[in-house]
N, C-alpha and C positions, 0 to 999 in steps of 0.2 A: 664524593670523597675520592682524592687520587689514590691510584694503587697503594702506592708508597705509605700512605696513613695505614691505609687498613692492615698494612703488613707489620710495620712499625707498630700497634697498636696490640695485633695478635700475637708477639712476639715477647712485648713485653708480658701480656698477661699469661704467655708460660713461661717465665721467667721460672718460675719457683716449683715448676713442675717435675721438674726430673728427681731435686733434693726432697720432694715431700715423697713421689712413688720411694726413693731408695731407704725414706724413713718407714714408709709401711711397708714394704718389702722387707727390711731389715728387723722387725716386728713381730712380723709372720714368721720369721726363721727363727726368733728365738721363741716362738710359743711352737713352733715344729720341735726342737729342743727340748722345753720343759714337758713336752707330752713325752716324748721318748723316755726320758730320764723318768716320770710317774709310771709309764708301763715298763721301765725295770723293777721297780720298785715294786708295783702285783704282781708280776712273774715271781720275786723275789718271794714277796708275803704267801704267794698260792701255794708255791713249793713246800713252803715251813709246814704250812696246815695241812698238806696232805700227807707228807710223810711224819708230825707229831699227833697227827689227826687224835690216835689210840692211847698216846699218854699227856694229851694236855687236859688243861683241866677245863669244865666249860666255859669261865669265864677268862682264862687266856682265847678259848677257841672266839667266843664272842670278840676280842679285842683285838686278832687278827681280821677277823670279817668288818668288821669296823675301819679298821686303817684299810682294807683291798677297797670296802665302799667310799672311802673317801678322796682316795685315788680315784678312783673313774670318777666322783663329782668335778676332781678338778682337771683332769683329762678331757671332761664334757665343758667346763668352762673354757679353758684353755682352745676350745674348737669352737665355741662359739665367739667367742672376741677374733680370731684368725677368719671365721666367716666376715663377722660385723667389717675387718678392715681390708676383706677382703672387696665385699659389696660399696666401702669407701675409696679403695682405690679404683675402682670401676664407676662411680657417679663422678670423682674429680675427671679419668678419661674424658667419659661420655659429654663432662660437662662443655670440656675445650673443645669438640667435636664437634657439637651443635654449634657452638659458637664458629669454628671457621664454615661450617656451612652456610649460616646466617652469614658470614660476611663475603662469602663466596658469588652467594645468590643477591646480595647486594649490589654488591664489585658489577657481576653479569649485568643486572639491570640498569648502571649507570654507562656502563657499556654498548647495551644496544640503544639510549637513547642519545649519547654521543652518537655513531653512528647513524640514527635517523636524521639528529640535524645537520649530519655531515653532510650525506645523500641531500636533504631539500638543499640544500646551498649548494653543492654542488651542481642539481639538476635548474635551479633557479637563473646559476652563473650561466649554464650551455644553454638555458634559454635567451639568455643575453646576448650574449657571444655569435650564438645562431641566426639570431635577427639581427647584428650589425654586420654579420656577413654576408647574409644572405640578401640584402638589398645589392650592390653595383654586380653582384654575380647572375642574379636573375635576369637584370638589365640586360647582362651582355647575353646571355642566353636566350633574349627576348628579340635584341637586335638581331642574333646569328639567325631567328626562325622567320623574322621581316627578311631579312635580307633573300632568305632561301625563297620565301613564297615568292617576296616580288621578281627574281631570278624568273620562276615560271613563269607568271606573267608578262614577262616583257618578251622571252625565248620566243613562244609558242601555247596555242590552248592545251585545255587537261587531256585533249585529244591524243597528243603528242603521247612522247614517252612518259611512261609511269614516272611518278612523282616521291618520291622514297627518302626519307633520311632518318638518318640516326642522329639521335640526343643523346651525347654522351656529357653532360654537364659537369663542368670543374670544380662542382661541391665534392662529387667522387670521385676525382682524380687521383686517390691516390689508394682506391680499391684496382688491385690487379682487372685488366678487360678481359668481359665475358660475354658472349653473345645474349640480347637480350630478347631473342624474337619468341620466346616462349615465356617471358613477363606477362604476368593476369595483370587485370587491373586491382585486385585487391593484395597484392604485392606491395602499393605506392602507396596506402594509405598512411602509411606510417613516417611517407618522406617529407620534412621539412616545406611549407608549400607557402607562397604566397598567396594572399588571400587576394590580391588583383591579377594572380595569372589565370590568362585566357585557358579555358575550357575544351577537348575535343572529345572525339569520337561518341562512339554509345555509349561507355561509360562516364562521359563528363566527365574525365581525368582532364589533369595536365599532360605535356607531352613528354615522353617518356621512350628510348627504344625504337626500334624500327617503326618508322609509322608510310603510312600509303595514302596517296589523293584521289575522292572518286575523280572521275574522268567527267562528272553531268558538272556542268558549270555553272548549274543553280544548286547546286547541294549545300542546304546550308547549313549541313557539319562541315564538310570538306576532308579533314584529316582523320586518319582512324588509326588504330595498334591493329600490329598484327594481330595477336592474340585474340582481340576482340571479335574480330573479323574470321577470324579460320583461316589466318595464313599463317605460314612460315616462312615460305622465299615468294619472291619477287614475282608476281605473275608475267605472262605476254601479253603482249596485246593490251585492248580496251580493260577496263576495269573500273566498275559501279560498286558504290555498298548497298547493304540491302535493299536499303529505302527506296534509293533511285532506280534500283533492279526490278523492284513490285511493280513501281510507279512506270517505267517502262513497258512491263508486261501488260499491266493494264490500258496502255494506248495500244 
């Protein structure tokens, strides 16, 4: 139910609310009223009897005791009807009360589940969007890293200078740049990935961030993160990853 019903709805049914309170309020001030007016009237009766107390006779005195007693029955009545509309004007409150609650907690609940299928559709759409993107982006990010290796290769062996580049891919080109040499690999898990890109280092990521080439020209990882590796900058000279490190020591 759109807002607008429920409001429309609960609007109407206090319609009649405000003229019924000022009828039982209106009520209540005249049984406030008729009590006042009766406790003049034993004030009156008490006075007569205690100052003719000595020369009435007893069945005047009986007849005054009789009308002060039947004042207070209707003083005692008169407060119980004032309670009775009073406890009626408090169950019609209470009653409208509960009800916008109930339609509140309603309202809420059509509410959040608008919003749940707003979110799936919306996260279903960016999974759309993401994989029609991300196909000719990857490409060219796949060309830019052929093109880099075969560059070495043709140069000079892994002997040569260190082998270094950053992947700054044009999926986040419009994140402000920040140095990436201290990226973990559980950082990327959460980035968009195709499932046919080529693998590196120890961690079996994609590539990502400064990354480095061993120097042994059978290594068949080849590219590594910094991070992974225990770098930050660039080393001199020769430079092996673990594996090929061991594998060295041990000839």
């Amino acid at each position: 139910m759109a807002a607008g019903m429920y409001l429309e709805h609960y609007l109407d049914s206090i319609e009649n609310l405000p003229f019924e309170l000022q009828r039982n309020f209106q009520l209540m001030r005249d049984l406030d009223q008729r009590t006042e007016d009766l406790k003049g009237q034993i004030d009156s009766l008490a006075r007569e009897y205690t100052t003719n107390a000595r020369t009435l006779s007893p069945e005047q005195k009986l007849s005054l005791l009789r009308q002060i007693q039947q004042s207070y029955g209707k003083c005692k009545e008169f407060g119980d009807d004032k309670v009775q509309l009073a406890m009626q004007t408090y169950e019609m409150v209470d009653k409208h009360i509960r009800r916008l609650d109930t339609d509140l907690a309603r309202f809420e609940a059509d509410l959040k589940e608008k919003q749940i299928e707003s979110t799936d559709y919306d996260s279903t759409s960016s999974k759309g969007n993401k994989s029609e993107l991300r196909g000719p982006k990857e490409k060219k990010v796949a060309r830019t890293r052929s093109k880099v290796k075969n560059s070495d290769d043709d140069s000079s062996p892994k002997s040569a200078q260190k082998k270094v580049k950053l992947m700054q891919t044009t999926e986040f080109a419009t994140v402000p740049a920040v140095t990436f040499g201290n990226v973990h690999p559980s950082d990327v898990l959460d980035m968009p990935v195709d499932p046919n890109e080529p693998t590196y280092c120890l961690c079996h990521q994609v590539s990502y961030g400064e990354m480095i080439g061993c120097d042994n020209t059978d290594c068949s990882i080849e590219w590594f993160h910094f991070a992974c590796v225990g770098l930050t900058t660039k080393p001199r000279g020769k430079w092996y990853c673990p594996r090929c490190s061991q594998e060295r020591k041990k000839k």
